[in-house]
PQR file of N, CA, C, O and H, with PARSE charges and radii, in Angstrom:
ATOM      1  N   UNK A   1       0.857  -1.170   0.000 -0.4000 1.5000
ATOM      2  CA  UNK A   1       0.000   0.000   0.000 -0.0000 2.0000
ATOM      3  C   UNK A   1       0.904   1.234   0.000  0.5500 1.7000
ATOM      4  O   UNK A   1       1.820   1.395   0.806 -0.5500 1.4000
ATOM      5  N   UNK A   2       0.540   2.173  -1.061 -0.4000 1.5000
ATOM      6  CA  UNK A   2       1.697   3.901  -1.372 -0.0000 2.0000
ATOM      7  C   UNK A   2       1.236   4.264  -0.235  0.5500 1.7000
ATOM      8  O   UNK A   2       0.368   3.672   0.407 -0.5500 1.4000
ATOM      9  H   UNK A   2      -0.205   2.042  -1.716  0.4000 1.0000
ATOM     10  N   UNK A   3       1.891   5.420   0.115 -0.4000 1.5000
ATOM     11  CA  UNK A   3       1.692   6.239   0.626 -0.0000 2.0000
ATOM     12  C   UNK A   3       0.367   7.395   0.619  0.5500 1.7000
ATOM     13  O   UNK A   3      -0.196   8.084   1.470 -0.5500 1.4000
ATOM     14  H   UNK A   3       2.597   5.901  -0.406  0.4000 1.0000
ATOM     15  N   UNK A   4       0.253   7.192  -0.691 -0.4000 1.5000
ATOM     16  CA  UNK A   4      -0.639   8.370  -0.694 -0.0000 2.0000
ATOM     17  C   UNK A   4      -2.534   7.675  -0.151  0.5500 1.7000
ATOM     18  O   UNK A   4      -3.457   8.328   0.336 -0.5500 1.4000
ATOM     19  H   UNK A   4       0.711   6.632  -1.382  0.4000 1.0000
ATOM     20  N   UNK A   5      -2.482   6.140  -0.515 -0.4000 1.5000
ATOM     21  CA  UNK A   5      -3.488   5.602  -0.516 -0.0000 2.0000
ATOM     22  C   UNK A   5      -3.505   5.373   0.806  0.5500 1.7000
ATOM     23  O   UNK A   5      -4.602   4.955   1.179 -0.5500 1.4000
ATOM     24  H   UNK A   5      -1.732   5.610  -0.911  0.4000 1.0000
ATOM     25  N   UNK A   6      -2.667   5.493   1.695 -0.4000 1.5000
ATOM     26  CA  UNK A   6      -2.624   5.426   3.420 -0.0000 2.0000
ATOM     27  C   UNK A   6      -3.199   6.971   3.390  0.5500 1.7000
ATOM     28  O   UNK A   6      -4.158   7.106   4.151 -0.5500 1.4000
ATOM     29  H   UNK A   6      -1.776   5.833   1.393  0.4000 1.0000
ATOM     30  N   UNK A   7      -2.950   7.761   2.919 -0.4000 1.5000
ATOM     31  CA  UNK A   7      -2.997   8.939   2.897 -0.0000 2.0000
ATOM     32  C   UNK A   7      -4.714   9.581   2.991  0.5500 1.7000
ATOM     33  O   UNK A   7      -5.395  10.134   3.855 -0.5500 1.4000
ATOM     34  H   UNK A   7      -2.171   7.652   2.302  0.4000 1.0000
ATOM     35  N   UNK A   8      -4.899   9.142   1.599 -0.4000 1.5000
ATOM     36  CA  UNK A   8      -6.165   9.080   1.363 -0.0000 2.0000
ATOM     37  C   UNK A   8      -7.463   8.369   2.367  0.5500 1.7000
ATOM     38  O   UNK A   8      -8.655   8.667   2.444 -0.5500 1.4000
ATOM     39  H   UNK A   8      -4.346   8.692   0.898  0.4000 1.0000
ATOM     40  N   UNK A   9      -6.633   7.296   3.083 -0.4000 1.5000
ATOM     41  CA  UNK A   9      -7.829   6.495   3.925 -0.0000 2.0000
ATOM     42  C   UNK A   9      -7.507   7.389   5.151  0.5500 1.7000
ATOM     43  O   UNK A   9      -8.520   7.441   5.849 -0.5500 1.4000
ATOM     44  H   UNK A   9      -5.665   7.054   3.020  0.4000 1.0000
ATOM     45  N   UNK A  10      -6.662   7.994   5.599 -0.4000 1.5000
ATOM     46  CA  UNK A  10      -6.681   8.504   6.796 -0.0000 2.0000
ATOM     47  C   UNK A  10      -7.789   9.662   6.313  0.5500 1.7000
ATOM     48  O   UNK A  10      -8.794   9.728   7.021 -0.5500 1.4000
ATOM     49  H   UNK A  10      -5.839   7.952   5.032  0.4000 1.0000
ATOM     50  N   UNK A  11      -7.720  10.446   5.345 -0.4000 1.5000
ATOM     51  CA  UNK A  11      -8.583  11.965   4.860 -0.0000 2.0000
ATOM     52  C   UNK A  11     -10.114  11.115   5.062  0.5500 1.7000
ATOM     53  O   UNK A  11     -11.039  11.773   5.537 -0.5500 1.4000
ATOM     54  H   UNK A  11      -6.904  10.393   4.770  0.4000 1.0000
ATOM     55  N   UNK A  12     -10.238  10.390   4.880 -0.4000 1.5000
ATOM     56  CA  UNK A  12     -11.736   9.594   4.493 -0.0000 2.0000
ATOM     57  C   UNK A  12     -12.023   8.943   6.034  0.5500 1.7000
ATOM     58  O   UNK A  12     -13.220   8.749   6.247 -0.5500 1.4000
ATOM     59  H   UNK A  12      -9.487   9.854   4.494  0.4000 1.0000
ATOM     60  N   UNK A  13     -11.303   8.656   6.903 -0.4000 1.5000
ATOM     61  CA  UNK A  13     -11.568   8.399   7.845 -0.0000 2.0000
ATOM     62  C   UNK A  13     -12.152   9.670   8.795  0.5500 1.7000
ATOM     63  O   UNK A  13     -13.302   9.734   9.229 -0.5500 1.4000
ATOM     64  H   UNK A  13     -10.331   8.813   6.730  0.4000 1.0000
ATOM     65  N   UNK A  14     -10.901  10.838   9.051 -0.4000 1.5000
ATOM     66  CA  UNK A  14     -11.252  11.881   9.147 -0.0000 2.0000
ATOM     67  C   UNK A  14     -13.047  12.715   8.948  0.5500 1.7000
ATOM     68  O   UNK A  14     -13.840  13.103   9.806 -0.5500 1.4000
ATOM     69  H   UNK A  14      -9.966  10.787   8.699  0.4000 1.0000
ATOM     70  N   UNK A  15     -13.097  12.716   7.846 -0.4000 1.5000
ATOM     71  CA  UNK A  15     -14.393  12.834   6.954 -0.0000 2.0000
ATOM     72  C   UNK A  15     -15.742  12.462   7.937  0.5500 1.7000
ATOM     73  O   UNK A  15     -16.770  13.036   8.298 -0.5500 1.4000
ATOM     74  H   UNK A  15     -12.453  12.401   7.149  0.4000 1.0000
ATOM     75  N   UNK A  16     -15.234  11.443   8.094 -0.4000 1.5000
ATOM     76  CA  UNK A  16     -16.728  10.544   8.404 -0.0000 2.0000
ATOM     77  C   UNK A  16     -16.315  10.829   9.990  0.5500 1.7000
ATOM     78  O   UNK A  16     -17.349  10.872  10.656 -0.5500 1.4000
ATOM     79  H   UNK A  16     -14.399  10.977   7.801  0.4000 1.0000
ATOM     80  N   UNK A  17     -15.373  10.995  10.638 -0.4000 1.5000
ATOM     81  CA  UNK A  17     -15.895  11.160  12.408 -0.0000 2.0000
ATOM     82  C   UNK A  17     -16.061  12.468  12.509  0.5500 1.7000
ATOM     83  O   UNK A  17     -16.420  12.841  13.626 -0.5500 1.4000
ATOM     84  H   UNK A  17     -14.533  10.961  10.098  0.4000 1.0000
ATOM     85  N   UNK A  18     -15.848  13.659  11.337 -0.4000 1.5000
ATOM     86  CA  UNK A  18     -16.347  14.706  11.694 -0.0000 2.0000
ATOM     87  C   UNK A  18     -17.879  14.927  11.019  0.5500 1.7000
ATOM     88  O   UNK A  18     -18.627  15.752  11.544 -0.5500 1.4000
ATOM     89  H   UNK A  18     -15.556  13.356  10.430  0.4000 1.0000
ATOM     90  N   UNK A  19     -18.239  14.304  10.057 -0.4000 1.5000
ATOM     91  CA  UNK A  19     -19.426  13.840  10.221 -0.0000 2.0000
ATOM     92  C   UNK A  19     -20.518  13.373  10.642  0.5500 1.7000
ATOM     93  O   UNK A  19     -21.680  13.608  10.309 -0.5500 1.4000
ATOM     94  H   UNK A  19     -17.632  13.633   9.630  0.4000 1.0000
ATOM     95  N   UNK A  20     -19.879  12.393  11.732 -0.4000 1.5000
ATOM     96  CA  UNK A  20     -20.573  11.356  12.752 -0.0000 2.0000
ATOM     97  C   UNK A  20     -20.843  12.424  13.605  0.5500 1.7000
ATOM     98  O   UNK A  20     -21.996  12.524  14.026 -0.5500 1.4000
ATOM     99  H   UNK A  20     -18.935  12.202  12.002  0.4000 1.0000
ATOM    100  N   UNK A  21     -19.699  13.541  14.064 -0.4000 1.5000
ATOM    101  CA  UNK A  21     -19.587  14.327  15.068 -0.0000 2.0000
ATOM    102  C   UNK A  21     -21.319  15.752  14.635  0.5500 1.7000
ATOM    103  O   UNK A  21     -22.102  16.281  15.424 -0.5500 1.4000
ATOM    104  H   UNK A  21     -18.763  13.460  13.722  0.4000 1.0000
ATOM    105  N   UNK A  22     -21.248  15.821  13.573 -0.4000 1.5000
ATOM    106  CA  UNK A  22     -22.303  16.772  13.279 -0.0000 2.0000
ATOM    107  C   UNK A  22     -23.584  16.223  13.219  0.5500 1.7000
ATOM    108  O   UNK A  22     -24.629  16.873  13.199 -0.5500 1.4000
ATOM    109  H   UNK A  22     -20.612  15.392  12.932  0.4000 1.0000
ATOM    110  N   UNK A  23     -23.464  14.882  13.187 -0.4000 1.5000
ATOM    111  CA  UNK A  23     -24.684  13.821  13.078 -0.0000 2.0000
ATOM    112  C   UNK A  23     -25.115  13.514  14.618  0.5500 1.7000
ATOM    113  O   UNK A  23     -26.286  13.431  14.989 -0.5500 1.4000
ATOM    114  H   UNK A  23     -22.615  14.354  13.204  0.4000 1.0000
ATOM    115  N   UNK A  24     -24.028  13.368  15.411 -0.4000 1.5000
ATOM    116  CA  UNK A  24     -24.664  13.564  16.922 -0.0000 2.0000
ATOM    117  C   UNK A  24     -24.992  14.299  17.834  0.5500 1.7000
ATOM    118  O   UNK A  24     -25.255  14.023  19.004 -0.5500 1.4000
ATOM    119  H   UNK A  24     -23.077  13.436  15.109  0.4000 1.0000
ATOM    120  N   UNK A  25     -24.975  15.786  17.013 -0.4000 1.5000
ATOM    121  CA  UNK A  25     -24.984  16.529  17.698 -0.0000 2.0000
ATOM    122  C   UNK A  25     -26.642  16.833  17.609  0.5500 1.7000
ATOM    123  O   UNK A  25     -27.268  17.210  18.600 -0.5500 1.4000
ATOM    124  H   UNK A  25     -24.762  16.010  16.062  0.4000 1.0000
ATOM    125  N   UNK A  26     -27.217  16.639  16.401 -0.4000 1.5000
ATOM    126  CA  UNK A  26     -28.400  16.804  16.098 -0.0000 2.0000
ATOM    127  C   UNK A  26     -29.529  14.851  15.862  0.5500 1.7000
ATOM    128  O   UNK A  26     -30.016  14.246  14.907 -0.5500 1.4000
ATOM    129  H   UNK A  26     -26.708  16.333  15.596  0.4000 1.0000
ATOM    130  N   UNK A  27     -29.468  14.716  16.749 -0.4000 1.5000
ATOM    131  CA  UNK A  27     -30.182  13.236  17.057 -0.0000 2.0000
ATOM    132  C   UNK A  27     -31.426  13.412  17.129  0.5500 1.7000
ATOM    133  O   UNK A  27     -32.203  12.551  16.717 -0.5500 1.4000
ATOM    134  H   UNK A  27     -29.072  15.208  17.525  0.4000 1.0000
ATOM    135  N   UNK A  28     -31.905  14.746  17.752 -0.4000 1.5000
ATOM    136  CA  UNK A  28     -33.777  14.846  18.080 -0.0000 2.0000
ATOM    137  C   UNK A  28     -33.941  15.921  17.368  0.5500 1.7000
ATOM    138  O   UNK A  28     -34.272  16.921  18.005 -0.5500 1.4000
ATOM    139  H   UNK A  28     -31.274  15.445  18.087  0.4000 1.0000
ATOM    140  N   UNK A  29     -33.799  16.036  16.135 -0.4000 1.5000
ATOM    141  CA  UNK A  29     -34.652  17.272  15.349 -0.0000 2.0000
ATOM    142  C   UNK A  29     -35.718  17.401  15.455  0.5500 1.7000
ATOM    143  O   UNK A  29     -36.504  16.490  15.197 -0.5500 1.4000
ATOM    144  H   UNK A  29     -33.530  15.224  15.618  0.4000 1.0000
ATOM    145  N   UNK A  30     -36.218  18.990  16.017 -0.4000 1.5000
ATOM    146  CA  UNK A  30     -37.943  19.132  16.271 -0.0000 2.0000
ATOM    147  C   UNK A  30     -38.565  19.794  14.773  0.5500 1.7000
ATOM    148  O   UNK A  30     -39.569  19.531  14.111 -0.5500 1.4000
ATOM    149  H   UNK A  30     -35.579  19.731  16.227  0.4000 1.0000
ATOM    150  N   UNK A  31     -37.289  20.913  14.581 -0.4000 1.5000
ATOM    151  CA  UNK A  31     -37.602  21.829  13.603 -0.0000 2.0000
ATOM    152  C   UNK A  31     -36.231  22.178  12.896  0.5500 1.7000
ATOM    153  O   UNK A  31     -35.196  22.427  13.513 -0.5500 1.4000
ATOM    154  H   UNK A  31     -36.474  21.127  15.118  0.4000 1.0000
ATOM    155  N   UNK A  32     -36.349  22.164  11.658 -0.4000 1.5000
ATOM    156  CA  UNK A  32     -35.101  22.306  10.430 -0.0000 2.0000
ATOM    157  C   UNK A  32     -34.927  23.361  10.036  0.5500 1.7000
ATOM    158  O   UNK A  32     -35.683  23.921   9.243 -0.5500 1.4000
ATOM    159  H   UNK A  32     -37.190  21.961  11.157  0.4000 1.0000
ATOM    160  N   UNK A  33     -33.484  24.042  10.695 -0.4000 1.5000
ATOM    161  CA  UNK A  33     -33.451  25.357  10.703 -0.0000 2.0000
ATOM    162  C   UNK A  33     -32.244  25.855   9.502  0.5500 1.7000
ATOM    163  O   UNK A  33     -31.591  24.921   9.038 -0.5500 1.4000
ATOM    164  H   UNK A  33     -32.869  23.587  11.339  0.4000 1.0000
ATOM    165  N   UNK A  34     -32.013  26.839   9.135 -0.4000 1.5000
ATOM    166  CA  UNK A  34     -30.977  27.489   8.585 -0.0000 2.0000
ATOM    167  C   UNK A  34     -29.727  26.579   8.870  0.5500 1.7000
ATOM    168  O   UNK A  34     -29.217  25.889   7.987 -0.5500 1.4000
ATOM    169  H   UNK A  34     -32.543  27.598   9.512  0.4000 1.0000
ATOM    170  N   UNK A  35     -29.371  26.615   9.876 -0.4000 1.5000
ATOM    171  CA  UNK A  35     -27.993  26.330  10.693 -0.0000 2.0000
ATOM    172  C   UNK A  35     -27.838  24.826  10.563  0.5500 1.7000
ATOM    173  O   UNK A  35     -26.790  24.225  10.324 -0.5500 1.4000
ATOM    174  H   UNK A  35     -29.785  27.176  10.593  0.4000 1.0000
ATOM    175  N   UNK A  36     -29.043  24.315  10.755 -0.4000 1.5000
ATOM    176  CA  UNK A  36     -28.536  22.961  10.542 -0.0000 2.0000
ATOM    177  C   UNK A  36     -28.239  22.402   9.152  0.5500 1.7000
ATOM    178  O   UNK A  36     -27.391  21.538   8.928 -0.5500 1.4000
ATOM    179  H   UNK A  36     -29.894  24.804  10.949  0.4000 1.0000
ATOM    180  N   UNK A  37     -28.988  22.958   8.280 -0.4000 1.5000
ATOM    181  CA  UNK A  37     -28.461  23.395   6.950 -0.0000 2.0000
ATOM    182  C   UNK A  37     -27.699  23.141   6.533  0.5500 1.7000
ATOM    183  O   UNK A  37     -27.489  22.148   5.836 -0.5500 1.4000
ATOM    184  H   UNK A  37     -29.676  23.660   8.462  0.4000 1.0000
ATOM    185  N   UNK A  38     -26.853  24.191   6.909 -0.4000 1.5000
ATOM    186  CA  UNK A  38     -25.802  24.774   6.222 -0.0000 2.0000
ATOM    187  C   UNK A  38     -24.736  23.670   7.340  0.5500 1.7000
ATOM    188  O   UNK A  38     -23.604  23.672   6.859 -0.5500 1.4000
ATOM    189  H   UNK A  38     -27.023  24.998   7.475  0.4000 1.0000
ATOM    190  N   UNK A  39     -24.779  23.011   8.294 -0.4000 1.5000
ATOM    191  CA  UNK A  39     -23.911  22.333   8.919 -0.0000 2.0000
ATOM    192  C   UNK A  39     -23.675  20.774   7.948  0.5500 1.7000
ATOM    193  O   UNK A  39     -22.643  20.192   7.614 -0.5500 1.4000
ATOM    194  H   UNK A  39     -25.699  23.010   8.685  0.4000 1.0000
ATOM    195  N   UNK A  40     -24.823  20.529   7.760 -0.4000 1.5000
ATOM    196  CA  UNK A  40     -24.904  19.008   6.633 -0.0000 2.0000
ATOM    197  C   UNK A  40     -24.363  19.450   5.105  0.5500 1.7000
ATOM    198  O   UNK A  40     -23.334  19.009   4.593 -0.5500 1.4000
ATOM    199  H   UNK A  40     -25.661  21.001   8.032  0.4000 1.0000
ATOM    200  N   UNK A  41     -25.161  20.289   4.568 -0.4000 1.5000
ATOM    201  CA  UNK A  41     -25.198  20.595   3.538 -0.0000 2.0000
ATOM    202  C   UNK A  41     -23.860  21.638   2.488  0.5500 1.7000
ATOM    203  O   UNK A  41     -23.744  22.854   2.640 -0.5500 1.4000
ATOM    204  H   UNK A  41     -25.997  20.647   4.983  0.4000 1.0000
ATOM    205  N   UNK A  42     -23.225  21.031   1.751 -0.4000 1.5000
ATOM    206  CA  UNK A  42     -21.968  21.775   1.355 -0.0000 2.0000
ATOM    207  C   UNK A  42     -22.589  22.493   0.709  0.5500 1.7000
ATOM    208  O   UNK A  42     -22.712  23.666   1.061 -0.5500 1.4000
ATOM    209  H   UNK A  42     -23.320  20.043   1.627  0.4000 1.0000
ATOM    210  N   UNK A  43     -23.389  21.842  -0.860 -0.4000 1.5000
ATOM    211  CA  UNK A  43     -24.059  22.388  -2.034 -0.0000 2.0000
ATOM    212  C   UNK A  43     -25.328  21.951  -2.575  0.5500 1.7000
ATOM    213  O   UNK A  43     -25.786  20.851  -2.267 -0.5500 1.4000
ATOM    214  H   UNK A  43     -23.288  20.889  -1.146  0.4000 1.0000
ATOM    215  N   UNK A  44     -26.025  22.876  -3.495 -0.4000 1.5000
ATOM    216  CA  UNK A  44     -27.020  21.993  -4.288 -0.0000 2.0000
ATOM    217  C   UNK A  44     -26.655  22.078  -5.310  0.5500 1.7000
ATOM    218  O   UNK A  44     -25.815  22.974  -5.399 -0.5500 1.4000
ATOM    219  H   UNK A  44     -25.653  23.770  -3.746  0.4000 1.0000
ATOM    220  N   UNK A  45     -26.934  21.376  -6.585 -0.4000 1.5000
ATOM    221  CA  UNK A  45     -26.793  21.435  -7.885 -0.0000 2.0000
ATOM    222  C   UNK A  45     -28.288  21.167  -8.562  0.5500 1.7000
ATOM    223  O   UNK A  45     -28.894  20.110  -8.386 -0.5500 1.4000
ATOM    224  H   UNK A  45     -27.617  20.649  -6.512  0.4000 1.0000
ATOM    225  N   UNK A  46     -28.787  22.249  -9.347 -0.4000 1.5000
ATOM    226  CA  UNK A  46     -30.099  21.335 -10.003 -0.0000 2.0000
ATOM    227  C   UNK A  46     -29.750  21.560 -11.355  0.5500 1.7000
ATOM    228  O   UNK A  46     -29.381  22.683 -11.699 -0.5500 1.4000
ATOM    229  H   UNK A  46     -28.294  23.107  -9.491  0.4000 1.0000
ATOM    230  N   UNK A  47     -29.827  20.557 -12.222 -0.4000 1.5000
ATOM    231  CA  UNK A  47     -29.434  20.493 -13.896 -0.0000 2.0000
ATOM    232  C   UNK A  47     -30.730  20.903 -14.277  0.5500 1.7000
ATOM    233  O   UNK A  47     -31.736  20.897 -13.568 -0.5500 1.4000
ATOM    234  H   UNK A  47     -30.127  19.645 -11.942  0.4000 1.0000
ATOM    235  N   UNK A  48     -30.621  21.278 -15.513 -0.4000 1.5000
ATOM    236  CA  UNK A  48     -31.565  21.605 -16.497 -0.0000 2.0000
ATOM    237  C   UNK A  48     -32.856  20.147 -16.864  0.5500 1.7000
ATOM    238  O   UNK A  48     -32.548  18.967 -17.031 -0.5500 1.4000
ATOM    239  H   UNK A  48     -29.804  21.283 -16.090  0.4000 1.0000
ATOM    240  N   UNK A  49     -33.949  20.603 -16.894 -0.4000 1.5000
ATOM    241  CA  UNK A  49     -34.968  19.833 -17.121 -0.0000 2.0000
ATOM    242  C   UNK A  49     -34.846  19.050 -18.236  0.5500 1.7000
ATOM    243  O   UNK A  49     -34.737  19.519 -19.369 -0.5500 1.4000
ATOM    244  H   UNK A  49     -34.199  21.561 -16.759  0.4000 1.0000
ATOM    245  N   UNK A  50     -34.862  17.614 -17.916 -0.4000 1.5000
ATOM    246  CA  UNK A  50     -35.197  16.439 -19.189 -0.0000 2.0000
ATOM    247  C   UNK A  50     -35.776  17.237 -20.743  0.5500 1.7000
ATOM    248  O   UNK A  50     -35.279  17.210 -21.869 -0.5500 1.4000
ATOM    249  H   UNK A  50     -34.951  17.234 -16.995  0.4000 1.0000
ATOM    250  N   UNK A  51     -37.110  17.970 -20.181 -0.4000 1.5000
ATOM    251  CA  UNK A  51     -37.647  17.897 -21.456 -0.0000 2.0000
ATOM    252  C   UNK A  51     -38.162  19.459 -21.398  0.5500 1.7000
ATOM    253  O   UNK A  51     -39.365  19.705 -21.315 -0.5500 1.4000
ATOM    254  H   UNK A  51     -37.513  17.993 -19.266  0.4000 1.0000
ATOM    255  N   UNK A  52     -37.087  20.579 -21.450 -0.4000 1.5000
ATOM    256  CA  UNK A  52     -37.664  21.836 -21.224 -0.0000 2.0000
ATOM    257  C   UNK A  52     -38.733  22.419 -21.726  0.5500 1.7000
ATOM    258  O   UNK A  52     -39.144  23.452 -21.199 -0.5500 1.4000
ATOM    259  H   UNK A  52     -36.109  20.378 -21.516  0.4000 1.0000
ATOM    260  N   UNK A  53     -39.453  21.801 -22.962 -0.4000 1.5000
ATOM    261  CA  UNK A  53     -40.989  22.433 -22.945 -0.0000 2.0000
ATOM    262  C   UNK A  53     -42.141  21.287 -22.712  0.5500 1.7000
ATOM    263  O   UNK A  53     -43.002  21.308 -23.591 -0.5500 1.4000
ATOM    264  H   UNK A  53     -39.119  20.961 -23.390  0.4000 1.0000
ATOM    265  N   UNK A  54     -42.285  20.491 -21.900 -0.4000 1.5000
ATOM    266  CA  UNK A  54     -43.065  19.887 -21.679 -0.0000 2.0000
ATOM    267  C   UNK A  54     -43.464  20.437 -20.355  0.5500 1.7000
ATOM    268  O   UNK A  54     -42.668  20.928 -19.554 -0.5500 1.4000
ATOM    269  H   UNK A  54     -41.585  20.474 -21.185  0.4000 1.0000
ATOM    270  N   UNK A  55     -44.921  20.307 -20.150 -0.4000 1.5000
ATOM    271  CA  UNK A  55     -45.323  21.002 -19.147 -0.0000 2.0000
ATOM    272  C   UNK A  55     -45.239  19.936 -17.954  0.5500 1.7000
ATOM    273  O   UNK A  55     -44.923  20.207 -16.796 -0.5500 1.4000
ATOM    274  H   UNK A  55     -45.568  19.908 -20.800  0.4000 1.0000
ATOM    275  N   UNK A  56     -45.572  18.710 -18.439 -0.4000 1.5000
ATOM    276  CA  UNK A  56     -45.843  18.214 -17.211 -0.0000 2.0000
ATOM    277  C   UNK A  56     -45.032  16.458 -17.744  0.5500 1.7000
ATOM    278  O   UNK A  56     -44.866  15.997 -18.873 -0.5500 1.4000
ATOM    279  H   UNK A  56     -45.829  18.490 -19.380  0.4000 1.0000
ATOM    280  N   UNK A  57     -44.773  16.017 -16.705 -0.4000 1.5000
ATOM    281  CA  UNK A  57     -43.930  14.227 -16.224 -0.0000 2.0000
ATOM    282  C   UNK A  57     -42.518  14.634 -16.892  0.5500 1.7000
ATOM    283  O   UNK A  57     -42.214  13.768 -17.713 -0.5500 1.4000
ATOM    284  H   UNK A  57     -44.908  16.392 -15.788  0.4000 1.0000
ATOM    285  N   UNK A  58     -41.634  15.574 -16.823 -0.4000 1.5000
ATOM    286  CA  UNK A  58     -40.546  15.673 -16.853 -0.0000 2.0000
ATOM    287  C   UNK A  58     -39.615  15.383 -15.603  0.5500 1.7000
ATOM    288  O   UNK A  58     -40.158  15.520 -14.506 -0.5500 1.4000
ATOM    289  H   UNK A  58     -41.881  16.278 -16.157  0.4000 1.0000
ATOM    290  N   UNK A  59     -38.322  15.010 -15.624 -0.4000 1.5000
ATOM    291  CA  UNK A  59     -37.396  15.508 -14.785 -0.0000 2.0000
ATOM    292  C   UNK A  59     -35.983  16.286 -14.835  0.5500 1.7000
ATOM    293  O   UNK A  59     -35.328  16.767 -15.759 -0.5500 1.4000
ATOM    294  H   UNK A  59     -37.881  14.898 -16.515  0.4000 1.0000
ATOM    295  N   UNK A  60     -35.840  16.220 -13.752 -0.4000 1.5000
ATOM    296  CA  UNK A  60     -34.821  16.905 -13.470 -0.0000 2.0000
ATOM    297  C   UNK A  60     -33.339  16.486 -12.408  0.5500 1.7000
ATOM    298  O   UNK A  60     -34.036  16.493 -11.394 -0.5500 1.4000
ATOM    299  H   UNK A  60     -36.372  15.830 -13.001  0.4000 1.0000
ATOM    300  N   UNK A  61     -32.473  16.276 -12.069 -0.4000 1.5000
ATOM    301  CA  UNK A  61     -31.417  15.977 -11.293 -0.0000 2.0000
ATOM    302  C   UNK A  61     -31.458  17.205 -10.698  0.5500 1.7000
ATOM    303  O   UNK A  61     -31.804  18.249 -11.250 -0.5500 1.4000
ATOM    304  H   UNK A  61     -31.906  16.270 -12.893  0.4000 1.0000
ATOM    305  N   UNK A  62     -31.029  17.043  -9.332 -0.4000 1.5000
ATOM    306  CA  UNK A  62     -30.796  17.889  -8.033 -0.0000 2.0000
ATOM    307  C   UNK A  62     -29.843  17.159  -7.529  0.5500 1.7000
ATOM    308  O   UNK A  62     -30.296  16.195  -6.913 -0.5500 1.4000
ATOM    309  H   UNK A  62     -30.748  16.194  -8.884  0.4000 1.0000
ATOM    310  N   UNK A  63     -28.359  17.247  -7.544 -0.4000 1.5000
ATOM    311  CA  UNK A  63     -27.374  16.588  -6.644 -0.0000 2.0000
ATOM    312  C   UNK A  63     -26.948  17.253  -5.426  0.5500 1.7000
ATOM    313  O   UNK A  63     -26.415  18.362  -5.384 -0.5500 1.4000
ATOM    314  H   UNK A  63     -27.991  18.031  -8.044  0.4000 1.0000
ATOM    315  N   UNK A  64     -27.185  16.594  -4.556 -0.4000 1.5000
ATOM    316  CA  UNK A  64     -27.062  17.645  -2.579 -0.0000 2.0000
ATOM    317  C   UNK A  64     -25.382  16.708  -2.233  0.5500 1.7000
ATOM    318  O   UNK A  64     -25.142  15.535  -1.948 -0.5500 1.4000
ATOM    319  H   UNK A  64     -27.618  15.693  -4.590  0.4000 1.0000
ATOM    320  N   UNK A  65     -24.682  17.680  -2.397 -0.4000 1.5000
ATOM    321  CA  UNK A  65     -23.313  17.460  -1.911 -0.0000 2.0000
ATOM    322  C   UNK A  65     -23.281  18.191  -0.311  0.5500 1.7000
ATOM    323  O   UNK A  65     -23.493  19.375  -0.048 -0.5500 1.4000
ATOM    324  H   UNK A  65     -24.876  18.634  -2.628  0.4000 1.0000
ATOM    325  N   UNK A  66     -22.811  16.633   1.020 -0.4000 1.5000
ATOM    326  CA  UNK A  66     -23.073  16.919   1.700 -0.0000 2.0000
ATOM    327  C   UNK A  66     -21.480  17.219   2.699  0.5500 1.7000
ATOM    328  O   UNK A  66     -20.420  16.637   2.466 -0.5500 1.4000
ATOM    329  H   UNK A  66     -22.639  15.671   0.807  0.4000 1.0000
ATOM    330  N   UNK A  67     -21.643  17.998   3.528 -0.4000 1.5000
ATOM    331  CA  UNK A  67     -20.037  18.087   4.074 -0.0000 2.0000
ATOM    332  C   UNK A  67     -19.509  17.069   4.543  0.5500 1.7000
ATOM    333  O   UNK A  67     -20.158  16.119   4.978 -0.5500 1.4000
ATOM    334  H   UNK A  67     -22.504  18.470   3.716  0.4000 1.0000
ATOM    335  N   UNK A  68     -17.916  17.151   4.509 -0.4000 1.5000
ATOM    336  CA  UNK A  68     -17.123  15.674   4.756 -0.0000 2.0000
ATOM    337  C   UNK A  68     -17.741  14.627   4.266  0.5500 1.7000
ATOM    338  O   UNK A  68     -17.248  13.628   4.790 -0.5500 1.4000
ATOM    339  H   UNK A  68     -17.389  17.923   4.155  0.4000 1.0000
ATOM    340  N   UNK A  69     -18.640  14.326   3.466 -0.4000 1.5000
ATOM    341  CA  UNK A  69     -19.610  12.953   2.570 -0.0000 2.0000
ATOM    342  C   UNK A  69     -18.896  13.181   1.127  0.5500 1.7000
ATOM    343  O   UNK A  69     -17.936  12.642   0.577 -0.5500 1.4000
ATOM    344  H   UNK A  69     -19.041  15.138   3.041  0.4000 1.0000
ATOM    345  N   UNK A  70     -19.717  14.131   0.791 -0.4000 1.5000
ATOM    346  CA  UNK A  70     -19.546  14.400  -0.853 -0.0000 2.0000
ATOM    347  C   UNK A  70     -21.038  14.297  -1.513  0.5500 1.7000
ATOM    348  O   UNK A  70     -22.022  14.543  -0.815 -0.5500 1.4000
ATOM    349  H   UNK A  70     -20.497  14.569   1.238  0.4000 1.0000
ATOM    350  N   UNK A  71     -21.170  13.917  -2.912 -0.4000 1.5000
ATOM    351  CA  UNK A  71     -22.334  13.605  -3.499 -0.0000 2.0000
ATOM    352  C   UNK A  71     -23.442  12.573  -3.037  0.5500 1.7000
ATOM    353  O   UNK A  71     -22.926  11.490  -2.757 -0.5500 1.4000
ATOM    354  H   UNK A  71     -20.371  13.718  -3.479  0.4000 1.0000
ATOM    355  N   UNK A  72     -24.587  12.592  -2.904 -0.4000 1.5000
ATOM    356  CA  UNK A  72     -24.978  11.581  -2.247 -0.0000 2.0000
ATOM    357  C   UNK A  72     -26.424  11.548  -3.722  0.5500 1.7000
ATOM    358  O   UNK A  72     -27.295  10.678  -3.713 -0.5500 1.4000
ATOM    359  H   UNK A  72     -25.005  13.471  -3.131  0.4000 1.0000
TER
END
């Protein structure tokens, strides 16, 4: 095993207990606020609609890139 792939599993390990760490902090959600938000949430992405002039049974992709996760 390189170095860098030791490397890489330590960053990915990292990742996920500061994850775990933002995940336990919020265990009894009453109400979904701003803050918690923006604590999970890195980005949104929404692509352009399947079928831009159809009015209706189209879709669309929305990818929610989440912190220390990534794409989900």
């Amino acid at each position: 095993m390189g170095e860098q792939e030791i490397s890489t599993g330590k960053d990915t390990m990292l990742n996920a207990d500061s994850f775990m760490a933002v995940v336990d902090r919020y265990t009894d959600i009453q109400k979904l606020t701003p803050e918690i938000v923006r604590e999970f949430i890195d980005r949104i992405v929404v692509h352009e609609r399947s079928e831009p002039y159809k009015k209706k049974n189209y879709t669309q992709q929305v990818d929610v890139y989440f912190n220390f996760v990534g794409r989900l």
